[in-house]
C-alpha positions as CSV (number, residue, x, y, z in Angstrom):
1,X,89.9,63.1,89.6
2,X,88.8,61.0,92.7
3,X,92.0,60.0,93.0
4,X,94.0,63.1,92.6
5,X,91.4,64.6,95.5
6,X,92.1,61.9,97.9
7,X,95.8,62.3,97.6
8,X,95.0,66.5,98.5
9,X,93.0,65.4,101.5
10,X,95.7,63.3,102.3
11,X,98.4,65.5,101.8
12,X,96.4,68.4,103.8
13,X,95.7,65.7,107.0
14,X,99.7,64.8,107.2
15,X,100.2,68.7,107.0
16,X,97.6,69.1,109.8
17,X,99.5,66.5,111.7
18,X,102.8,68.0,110.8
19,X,101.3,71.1,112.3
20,X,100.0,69.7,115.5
21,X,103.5,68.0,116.2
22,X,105.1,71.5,115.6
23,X,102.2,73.2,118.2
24,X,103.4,71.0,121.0
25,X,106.9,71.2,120.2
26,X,106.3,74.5,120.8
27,X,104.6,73.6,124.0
28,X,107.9,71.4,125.4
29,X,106.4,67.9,124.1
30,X,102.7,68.1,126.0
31,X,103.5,64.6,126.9
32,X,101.4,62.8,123.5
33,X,102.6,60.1,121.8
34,X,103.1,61.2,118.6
35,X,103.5,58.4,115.6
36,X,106.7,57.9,114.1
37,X,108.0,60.0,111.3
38,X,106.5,59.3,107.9
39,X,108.3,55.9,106.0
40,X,108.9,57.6,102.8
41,X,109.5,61.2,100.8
42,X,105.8,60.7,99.2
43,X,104.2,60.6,102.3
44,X,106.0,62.9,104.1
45,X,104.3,66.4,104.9
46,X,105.0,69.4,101.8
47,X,107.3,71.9,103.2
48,X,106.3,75.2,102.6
49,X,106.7,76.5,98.8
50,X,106.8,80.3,99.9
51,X,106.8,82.4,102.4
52,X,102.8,82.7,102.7
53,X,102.7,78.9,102.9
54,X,105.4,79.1,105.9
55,X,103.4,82.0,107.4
56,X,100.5,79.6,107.4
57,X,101.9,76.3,108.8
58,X,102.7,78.6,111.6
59,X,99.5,80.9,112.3
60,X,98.3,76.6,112.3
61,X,101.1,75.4,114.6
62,X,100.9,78.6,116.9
63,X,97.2,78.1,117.2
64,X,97.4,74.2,118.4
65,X,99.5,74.9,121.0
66,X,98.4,77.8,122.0
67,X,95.0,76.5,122.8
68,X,96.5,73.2,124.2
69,X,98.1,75.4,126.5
70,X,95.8,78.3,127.6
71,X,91.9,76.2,127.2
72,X,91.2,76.1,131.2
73,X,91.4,80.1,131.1
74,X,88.4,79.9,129.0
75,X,86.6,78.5,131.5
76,X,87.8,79.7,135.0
77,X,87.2,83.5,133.2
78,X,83.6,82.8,131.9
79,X,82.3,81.2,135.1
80,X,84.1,83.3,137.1
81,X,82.2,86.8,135.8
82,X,79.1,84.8,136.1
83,X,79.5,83.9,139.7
84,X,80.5,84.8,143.5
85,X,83.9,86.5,144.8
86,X,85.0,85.8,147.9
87,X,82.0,84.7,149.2
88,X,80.8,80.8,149.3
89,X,78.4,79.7,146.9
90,X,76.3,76.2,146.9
91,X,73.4,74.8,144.8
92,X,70.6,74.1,146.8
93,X,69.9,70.7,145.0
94,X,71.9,68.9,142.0
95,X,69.8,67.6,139.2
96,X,70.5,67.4,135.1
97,X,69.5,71.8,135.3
98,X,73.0,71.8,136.8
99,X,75.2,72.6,133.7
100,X,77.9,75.0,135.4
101,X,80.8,72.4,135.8
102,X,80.9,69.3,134.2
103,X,80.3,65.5,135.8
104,X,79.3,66.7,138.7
105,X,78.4,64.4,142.0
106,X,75.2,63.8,143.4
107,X,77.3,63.0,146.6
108,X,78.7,65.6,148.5
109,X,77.2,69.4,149.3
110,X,79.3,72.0,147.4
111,X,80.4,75.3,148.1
112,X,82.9,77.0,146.6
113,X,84.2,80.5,145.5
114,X,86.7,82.3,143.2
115,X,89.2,84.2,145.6
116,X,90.2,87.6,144.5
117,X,93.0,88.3,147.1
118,X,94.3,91.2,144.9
119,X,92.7,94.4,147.3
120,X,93.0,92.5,150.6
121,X,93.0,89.5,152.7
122,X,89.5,87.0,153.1
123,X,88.8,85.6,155.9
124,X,88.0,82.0,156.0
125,X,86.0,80.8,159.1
126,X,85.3,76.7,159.4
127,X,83.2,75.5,162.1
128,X,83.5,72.3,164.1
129,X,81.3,69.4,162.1
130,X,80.9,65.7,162.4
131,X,80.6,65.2,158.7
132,X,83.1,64.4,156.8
133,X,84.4,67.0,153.7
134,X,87.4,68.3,151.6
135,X,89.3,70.9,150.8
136,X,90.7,71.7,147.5
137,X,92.4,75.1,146.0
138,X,93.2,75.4,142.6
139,X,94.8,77.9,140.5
140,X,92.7,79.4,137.1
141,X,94.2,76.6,135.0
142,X,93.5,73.8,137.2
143,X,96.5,73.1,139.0
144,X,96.3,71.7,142.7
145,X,98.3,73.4,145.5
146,X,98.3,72.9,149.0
147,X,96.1,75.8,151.3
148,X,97.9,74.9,154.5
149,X,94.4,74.0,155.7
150,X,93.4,70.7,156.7
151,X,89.9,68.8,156.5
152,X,89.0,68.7,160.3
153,X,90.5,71.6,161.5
154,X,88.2,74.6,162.3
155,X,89.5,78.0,162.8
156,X,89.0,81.3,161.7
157,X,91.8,81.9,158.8
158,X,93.0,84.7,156.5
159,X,93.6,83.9,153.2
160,X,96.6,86.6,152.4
161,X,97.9,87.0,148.7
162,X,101.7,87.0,147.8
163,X,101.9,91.1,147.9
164,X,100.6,91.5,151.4
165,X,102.6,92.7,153.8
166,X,99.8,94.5,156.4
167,X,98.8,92.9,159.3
168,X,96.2,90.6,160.7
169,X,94.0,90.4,163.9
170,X,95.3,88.2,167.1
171,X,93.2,84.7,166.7
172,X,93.7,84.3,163.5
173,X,96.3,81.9,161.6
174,X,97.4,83.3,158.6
175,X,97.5,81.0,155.3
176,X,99.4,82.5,152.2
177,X,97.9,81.7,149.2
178,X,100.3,82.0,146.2
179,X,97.9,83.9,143.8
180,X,95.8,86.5,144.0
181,X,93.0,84.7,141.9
182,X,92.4,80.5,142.8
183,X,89.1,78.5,143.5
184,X,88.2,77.4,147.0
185,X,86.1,74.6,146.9
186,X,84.2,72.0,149.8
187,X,83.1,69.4,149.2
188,X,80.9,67.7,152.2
189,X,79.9,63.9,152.5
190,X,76.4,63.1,152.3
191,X,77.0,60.0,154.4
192,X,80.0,59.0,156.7
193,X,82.6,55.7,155.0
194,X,80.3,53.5,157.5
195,X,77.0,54.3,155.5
196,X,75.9,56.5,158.1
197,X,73.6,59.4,156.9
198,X,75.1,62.9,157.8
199,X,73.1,65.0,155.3
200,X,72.1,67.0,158.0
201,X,75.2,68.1,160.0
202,X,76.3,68.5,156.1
203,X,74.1,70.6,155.5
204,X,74.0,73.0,158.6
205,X,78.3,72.8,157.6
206,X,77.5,74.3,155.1
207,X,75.8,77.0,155.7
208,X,77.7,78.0,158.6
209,X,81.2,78.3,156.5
210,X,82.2,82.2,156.0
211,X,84.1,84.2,154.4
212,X,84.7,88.1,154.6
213,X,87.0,90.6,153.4
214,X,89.5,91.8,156.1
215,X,87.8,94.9,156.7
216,X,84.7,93.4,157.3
217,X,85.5,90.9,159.7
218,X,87.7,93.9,161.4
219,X,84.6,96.5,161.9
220,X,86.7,98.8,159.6
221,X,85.7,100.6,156.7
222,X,85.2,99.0,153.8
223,X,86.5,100.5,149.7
224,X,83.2,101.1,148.2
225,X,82.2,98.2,146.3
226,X,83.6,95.8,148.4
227,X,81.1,92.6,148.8
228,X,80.5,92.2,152.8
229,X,80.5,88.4,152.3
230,X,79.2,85.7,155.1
231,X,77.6,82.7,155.5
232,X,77.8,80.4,152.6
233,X,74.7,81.5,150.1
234,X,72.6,78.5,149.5
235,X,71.4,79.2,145.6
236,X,68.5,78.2,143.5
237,X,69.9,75.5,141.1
238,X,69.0,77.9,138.2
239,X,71.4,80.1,138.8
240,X,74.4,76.9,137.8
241,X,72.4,76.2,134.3
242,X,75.0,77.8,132.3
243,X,76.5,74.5,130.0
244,X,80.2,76.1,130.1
245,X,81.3,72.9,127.8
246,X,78.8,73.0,125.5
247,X,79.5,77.1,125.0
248,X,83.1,76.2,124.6
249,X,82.5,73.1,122.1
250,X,80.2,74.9,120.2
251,X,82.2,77.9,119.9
252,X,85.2,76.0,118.4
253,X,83.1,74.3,115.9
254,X,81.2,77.0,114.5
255,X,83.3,80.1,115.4
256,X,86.5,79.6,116.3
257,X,88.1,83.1,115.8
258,X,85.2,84.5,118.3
259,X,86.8,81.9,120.6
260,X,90.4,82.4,120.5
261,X,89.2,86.3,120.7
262,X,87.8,85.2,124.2
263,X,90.4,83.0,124.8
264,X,93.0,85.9,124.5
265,X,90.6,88.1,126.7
266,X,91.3,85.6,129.3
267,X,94.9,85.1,129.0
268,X,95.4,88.7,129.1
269,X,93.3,88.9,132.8
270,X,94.1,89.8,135.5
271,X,92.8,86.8,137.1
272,X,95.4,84.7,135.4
273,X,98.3,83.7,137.1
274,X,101.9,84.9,136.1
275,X,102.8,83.3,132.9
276,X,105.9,81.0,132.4
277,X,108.6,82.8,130.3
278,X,107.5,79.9,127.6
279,X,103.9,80.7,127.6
280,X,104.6,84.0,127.9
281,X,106.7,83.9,124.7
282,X,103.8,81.7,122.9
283,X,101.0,84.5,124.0
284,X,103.2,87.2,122.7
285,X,103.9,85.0,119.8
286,X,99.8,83.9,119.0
287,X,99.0,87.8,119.1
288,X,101.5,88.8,117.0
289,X,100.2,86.4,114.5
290,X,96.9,86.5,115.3
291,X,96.4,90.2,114.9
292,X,92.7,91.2,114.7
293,X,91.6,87.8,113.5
294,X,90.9,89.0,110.0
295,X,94.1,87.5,108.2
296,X,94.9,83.3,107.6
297,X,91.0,82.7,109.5
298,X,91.0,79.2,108.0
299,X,94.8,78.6,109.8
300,X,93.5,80.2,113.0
301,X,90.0,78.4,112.7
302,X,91.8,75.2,111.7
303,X,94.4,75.2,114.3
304,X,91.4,75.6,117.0
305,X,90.0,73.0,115.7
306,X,92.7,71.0,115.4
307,X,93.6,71.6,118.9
308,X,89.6,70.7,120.9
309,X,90.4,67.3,119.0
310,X,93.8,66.5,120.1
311,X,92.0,67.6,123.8
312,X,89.4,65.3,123.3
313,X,91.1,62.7,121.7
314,X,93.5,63.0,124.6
315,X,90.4,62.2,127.3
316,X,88.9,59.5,125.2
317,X,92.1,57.2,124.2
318,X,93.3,57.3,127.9
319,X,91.8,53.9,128.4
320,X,92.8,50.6,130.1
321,X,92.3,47.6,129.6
322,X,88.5,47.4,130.5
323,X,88.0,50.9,128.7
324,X,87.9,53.1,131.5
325,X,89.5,56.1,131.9
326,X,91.9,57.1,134.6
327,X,94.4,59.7,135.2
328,X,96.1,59.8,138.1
329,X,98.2,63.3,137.9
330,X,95.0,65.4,138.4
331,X,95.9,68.5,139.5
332,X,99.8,68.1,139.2
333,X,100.0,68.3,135.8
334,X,103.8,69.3,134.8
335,X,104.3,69.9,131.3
336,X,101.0,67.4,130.7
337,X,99.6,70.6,129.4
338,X,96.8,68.7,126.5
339,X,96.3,66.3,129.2
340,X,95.1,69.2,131.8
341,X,93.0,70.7,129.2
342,X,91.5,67.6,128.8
343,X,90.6,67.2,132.5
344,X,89.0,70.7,132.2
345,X,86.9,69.1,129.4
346,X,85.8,65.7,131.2
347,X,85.9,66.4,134.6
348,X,86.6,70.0,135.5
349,X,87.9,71.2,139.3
350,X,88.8,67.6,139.7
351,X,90.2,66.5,142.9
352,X,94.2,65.1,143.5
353,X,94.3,61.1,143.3
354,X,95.2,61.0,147.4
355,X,91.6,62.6,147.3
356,X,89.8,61.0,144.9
357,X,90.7,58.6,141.9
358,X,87.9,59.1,138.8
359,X,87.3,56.2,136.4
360,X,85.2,57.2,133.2
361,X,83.5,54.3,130.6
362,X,82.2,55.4,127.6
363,X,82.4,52.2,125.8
364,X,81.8,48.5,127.0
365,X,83.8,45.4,127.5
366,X,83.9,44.8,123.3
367,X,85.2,48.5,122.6
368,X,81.3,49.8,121.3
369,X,80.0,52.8,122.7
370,X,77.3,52.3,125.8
371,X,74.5,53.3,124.3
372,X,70.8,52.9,125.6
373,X,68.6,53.2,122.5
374,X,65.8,50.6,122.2
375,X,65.8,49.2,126.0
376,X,69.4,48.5,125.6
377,X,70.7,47.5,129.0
378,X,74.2,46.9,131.4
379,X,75.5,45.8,133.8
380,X,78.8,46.3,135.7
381,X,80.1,43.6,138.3
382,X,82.2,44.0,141.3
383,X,83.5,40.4,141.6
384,X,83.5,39.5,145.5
385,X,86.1,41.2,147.4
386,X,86.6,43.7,144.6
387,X,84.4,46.7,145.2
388,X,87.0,50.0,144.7
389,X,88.4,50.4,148.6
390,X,87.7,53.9,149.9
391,X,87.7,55.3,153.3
392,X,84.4,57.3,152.2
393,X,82.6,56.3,149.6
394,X,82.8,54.9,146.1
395,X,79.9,56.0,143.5
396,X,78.7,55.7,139.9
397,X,77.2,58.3,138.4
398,X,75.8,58.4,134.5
399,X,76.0,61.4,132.3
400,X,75.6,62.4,129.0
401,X,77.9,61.3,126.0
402,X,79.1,65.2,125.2
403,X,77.6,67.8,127.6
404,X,78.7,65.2,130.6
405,X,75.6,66.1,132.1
406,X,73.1,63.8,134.8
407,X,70.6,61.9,132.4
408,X,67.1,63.4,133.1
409,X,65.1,60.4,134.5
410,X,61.4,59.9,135.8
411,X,62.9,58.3,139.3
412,X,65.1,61.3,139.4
413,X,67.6,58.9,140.4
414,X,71.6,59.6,139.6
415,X,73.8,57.5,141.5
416,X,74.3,53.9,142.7
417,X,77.1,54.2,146.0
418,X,78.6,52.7,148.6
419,X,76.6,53.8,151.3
420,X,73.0,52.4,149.4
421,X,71.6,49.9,150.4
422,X,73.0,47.6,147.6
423,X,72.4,44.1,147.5
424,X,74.9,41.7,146.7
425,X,74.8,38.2,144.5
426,X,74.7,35.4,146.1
427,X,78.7,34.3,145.2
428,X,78.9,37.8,147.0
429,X,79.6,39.8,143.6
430,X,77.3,43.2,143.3
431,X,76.5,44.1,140.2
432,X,74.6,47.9,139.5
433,X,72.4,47.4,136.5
434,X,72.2,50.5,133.9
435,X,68.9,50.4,131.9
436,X,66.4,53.2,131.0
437,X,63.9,51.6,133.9
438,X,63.8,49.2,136.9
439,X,65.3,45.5,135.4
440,X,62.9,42.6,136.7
441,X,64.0,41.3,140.1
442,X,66.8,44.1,140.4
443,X,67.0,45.6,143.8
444,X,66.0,49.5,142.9
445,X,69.2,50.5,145.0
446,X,71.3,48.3,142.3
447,X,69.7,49.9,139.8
448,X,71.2,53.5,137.4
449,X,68.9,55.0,135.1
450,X,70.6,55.6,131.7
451,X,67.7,56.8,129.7
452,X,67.3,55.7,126.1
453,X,70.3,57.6,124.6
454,X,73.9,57.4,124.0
455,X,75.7,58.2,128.1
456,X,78.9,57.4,130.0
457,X,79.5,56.8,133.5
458,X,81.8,57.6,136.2
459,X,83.3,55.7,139.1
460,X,84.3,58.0,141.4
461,X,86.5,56.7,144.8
462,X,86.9,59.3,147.3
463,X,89.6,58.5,149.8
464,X,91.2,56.1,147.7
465,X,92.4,52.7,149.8
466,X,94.1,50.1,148.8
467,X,94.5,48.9,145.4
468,X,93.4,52.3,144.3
469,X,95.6,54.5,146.1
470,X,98.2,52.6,144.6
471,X,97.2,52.9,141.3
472,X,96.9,49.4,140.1
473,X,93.1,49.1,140.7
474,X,90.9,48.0,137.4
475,X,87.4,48.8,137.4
476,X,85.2,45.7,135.6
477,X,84.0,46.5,132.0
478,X,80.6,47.5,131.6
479,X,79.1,44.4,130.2
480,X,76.5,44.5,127.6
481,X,72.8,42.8,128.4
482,X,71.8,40.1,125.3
């Protein structure tokens, strides 16, 4: 009886698989390495005995790729009916109550926006500034493009959509943004590549950034309803609390057809851009199959499922040879589609690598997950000569294992960097030492709290130099304490 069960589960996991290899066929390949084809008749995948069993290997192969495809809607439409249009938004402070966007950096000021270009034009206003910041524009999904506007060159700016044909007040220069809905985000240095602190010309940056809708910035009349915009709005951190991740894991876990009945919500937005004629044919497809979610739920539920752990697994298994993880087509994804779902998992509104190069550990130097629990400490060591090369600043940040979340702490402390006042060894390697307090005879600037829990960490590199703007650099492993 044992035996004949294990043979059921195993037929039902190679017909999962079978499914999942049909989902991102359907997707144009997805770019996974898929294992070869079973070795022999008894192990390969049943093939559908009727027509019900065929309608369910596809409601299950439909469902894979379509959430392979479509996951970074989820988010981009959830946060953005919870937050700002058109008008910059920032956190006052960053601590672990941020839960907004994933792994975020204790390093640079934010402010950021979703566009909404549809009724009219914003204009964009970037003062002159000392400090050091980027730019980055992004479509709902995740995708990079280019603004047309350069870090370091203030102006006043109108951010036109692709059906605007009025026209625009003298003194401004016109950037055409090629949807109507994208995220504006900048990000602003805390200290300058040289060390230099320049948190407070950051700061006052900040706040003097501006956006406005064409009418307002004209003296014209606005539609009713229109938002007047301005200076950038420096929020309480309470209002970025909402864990977006940890709504969207749950969600797949313990209701999946809710999900993919939000997921279609957002697909169907106007918010998203113009679909592919593929994707268009695999959304038409999904909710033809998919009806009112009431028929095959276990196919639909499964293929969810199924999906969130290819996405995952996609993250987690994109190590090197010291177990970090490093993508370097952020943002300029192709037909990568898993792989930019996975980003949007990990390390959402991720920078391009010419901007910043991201390097994620979850496990040490022997393969076991980092894990502080019982004092458990690590270490990571730059070998001299070999700290990451960045024209502004390299950092490591800890988070947690799931939520990817800063680890509460009683220092409050979330980042070791390039512009603390680290102290090297005396062969002239630095090492930053990850335990839930101080280490004996550690400098405190050397020194990450991890808490006594399970977390990861994350080597960011912005302005990547070097062996890392050529993609060949390899972080150390995290090395386990005795």
């Amino acid at each position: 009886m044992t035996n004949q069960r294990g043979q059921e589960l195993g037929r039902r996991r190679l017909r999962q698989l079978c499914g999942l290899a049909a989902g991102l066929a359907i997707l144009g390949g997805g770019g996974f390495p898929w294992p070869a084809s079973p070795a022999s008749a008894e192990d390969s995948p049943a093939q559908p005995a009727s027509a019900e069993a065929g309608a369910q290997h596809e409601a299950y192969a439909t469902t894979v790729a379509y959430v392979s495809q479509f996951y970074p809607l989820w988010f981009t439409y959830s946060q953005s009916r919870h937050a700002s249009h058109n008008r910059l938004v920032g956190p006052a402070r960053v601590t672990p109550l941020y839960q907004t966007v994933v792994a975020i950096n204790v390093d640079t000021l934010y402010a950021s926006t979703f566009l909404d270009l549809a009724a009219q034009p914003v204009v964009l206003t970037i003062p002159k500034t000392a400090a050091t910041y980027s730019i980055l524009t992004l479509d709902a999904y995740g995708d990079i493009f280019a603004s047309g506007i350069q870090a370091g060159t203030p102006g006043t700016y109108a951010l036109t959509g692709p059906g605007f044909t009025g026209t625009l007040p003298s003194g401004v220069t016109p950037i055409s943004i090629p949807f109507n809905f994208s995220v504006l985000i900048f990000r602003v240095d805390k200290f300058s590549g040289s060390g230099e602190n320049q948190l407070a010309a950051a700061a006052e940056f900040r706040r003097s950034l501006m956006t406005q809708p064409l009418c307002a910035y004209t003296h014209t009349t606005c539609p009713g309803g229109t938002p007047a915009g301005g200076k950038t709005l420096i929020a309480p951190e309470a209002a970025f609390a909402i864990p977006y991740k940890t709504i969207a894991d749950r969600g797949i876990a313990k209701d999946p057809i809710k999900f993919l009945q939000q997921l279609q919500t957002a697909v169907a937005a106007p918010n998203t851009p113009p679909l592919s004629p593929a994707a268009r044919a695999l959304s038409e497809r999904f909710d033809k199959l998919f009806g009112d979610g009431k028929r095959r739920r276990w196919d639909f539920a499964a293929g969810a499922q199924s999906a969130h752990e290819l996405i995952v697994e996609r993250y987690l298994t994109h190590t090197g040879p010291t177990h970090w993880i490093n993508f370097t087509n952020i943002g300029d994804w192709g037909d990568h589609v898993v792989e930019r779902s996975a980003i949007t998992e990990f390390i959402q509104y991720g920078n391009g690598y010419s901007s910043a190069a991201y390097y994620q550990a979850f496990k040490d130097a022997a393969g076991r997950p980092l894990d502080g629990k019982g004092g458990q400490g690590y270490v990571i060591t730059f070998p001299a000569g070999q700290v990451p090369q960045a024209s502004r600043f390299w950092s490591v940040t800890a988070y947690t294992p799931e939520a990817i979340e800063l680890i509460p702490n009683p220092a409050k402390k979330y980042h070791v960097a390039s512009y603390d006042p680290l102290v090297k060894n005396a062969d002239g390697s630095l090492s930053i030492h990850l335990a839930a307090s101080l280490p004996p005879r550690v400098p405190a600037a050397n020194w990450l709290p991890i808490g006594g829990r399970p977390f990861n960490v994350m080597l960011r590199v912005y302005g990547p130099e070097g062996s890392v703007a050529d993609k060949t650099y390899v972080p150390p492993a995290v090395q386990r304490n005795p």
